[in-house]
C-alpha positions in Angstrom: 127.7 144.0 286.9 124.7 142.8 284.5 122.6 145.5 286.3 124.4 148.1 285.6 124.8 147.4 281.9 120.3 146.8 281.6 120.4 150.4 283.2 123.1 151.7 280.3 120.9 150.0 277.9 117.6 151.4 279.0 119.0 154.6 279.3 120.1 154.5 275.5 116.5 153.5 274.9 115.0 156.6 276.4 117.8 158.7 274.7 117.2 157.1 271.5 113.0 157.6 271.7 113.5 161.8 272.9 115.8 161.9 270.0 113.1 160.2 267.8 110.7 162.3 268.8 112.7 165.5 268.6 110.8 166.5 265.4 107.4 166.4 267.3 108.7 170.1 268.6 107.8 171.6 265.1 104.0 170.4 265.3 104.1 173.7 268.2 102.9 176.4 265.1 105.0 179.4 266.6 108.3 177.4 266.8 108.0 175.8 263.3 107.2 179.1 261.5 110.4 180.8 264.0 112.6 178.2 262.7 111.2 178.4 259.0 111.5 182.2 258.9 114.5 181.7 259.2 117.1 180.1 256.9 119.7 180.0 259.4 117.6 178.3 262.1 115.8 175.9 259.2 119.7 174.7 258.0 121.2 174.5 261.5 118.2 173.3 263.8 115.5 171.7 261.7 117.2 170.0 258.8 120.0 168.3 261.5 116.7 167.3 264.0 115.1 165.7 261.2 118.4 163.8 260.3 119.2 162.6 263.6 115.3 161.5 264.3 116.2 159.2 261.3 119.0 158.1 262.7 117.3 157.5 265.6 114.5 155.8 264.5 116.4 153.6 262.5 118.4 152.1 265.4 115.4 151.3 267.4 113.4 149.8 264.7 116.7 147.6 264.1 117.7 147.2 267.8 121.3 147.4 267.0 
């Protein structure tokens, strides 16, 4: 049973580093200036990314 718990914990890893990373998208210059065209893109794509990367990034620099 320890297995299978290193395997849920690894997978939170990889989950946690794509969501970390999500942000990394907007560096593509077509996609950030579509979403910042846009103020309803911007509010409900970008400024939620950006807060969840946080999120992210916080809980694997803390390993909680």
């Amino acid at each position: 049973m320890k297995r299978h718990s290193l395997n849920l914990r690894g997978s939170r890893t990889a989950v946690m580093g794509l969501l970390a990373a999500l942000p990394l998208a907007l560096l593509w210059p077509a996609l950030r200036h579509t979403v910042e065209a846009r103020m309803l893109l911007h509010m409900l794509l970008e400024f939620p990314a950006l807060f969840v990367a946080g999120w992210a990034m916080q809980r694997m620099l803390l390993r909680v």
